[in-house]
C-alpha positions in Angstrom: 44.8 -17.0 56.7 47.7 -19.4 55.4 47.6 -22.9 55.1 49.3 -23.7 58.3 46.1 -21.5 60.2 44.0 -23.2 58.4 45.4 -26.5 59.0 45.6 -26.0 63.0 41.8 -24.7 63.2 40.2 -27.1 61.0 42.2 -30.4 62.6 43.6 -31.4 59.1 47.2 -31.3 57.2 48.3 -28.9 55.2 49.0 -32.3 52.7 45.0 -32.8 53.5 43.9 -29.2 52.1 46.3 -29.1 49.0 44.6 -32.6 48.3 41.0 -30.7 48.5 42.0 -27.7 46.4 43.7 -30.6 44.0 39.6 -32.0 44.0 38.2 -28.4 43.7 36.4 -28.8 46.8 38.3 -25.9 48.0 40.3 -23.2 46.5 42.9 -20.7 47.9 43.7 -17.6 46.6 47.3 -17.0 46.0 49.4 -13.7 48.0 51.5 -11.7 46.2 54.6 -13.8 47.2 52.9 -17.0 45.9 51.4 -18.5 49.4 48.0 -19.6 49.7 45.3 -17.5 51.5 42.3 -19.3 52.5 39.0 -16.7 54.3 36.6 -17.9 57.6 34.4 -19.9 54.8 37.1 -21.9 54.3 37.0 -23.4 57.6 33.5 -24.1 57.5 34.2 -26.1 54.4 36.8 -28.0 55.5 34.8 -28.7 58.6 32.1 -30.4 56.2 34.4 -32.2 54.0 36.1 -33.8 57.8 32.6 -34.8 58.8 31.4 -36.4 56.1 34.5 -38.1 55.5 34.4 -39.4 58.9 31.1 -41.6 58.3 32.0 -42.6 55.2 31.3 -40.5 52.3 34.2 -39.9 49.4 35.7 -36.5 48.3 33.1 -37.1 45.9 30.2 -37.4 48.0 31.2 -34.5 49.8 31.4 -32.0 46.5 27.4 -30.9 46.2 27.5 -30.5 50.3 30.1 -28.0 49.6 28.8 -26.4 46.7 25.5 -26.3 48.7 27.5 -24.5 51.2 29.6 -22.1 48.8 26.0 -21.0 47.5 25.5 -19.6 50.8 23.3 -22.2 52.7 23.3 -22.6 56.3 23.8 -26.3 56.3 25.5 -28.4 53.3 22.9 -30.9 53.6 20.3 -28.7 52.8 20.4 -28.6 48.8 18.6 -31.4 46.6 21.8 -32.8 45.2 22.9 -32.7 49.1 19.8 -34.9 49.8 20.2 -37.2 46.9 24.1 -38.2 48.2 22.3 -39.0 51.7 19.5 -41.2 50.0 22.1 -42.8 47.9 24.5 -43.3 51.2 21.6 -44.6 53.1 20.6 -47.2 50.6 24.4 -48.5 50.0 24.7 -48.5 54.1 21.5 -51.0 54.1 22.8 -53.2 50.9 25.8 -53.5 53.1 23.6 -54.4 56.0 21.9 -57.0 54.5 24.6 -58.7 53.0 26.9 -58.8 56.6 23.2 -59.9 57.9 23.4 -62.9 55.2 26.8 -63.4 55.3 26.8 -64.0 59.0 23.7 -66.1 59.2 25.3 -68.3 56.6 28.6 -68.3 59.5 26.4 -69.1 62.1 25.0 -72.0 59.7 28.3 -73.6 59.2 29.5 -73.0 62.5 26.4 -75.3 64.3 27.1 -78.2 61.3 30.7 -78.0 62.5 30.3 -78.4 66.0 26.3 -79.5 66.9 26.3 -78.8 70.7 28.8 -75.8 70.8 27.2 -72.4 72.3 27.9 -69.2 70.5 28.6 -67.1 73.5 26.8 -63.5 74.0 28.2 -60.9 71.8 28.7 -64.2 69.1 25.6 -64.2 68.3 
């Protein structure tokens, strides 16, 4: 298929996949008048790359899920480098939580010095 099928099934640019081939995360194979031809594994790729991008993960990240993939596993997340991103993605996620936990405590502080008998209304707090 050419970029443009490609594009339409998996719900991203054509400027989107010639980014990922740019990364190596996909690659096309070229027709004899020069246009890219992508296969059905493609899709499944791309599909990977969408949904990790889409909770956070990097085009980096996302590379041993697709090499897990490209080695013929069922699931990208299913290969020990694969498992090592998701530890390392979990962790940050937590760090992160912590320090909007501390941050906002410390908000919370100020915000009852500042004005002793005001109510942080539900959802506030």
């Amino acid at each position: 298929m050419r970029i443009g099928e490609l594009a339409r099934r998996s719900g991203v640019s054509p400027r989107a996949l010639r980014y990922y081939e740019q990364n190596g995360l996909i690659r096309a194979r070229r027709s004899a008048n020069g246009y890219r031809e992508y296969d059905e594994a493609d899709v499944r790729l791309v599909a990977e790359i969408r949904s990790l991008i889409a909770v956070g993960f990097t085009l980096e990240d996302a590379r041993p899920f697709v090499e897990c993939l490209k080695s013929g596993h069922e699931s990208g997340g299913s290969c020990p480098e694969s498992v090592a991103v998701y530890r390392r993605k979990l962790a940050d996620i937590d760090a992160e939580i912590r320090s909007l936990l501390a941050r906002r405590s410390e908000v919370a502080a100020q915000f009852a010095e500042a004005c002793p008998g005001c109510l942080i209304k539900r959802g506030e707090a």
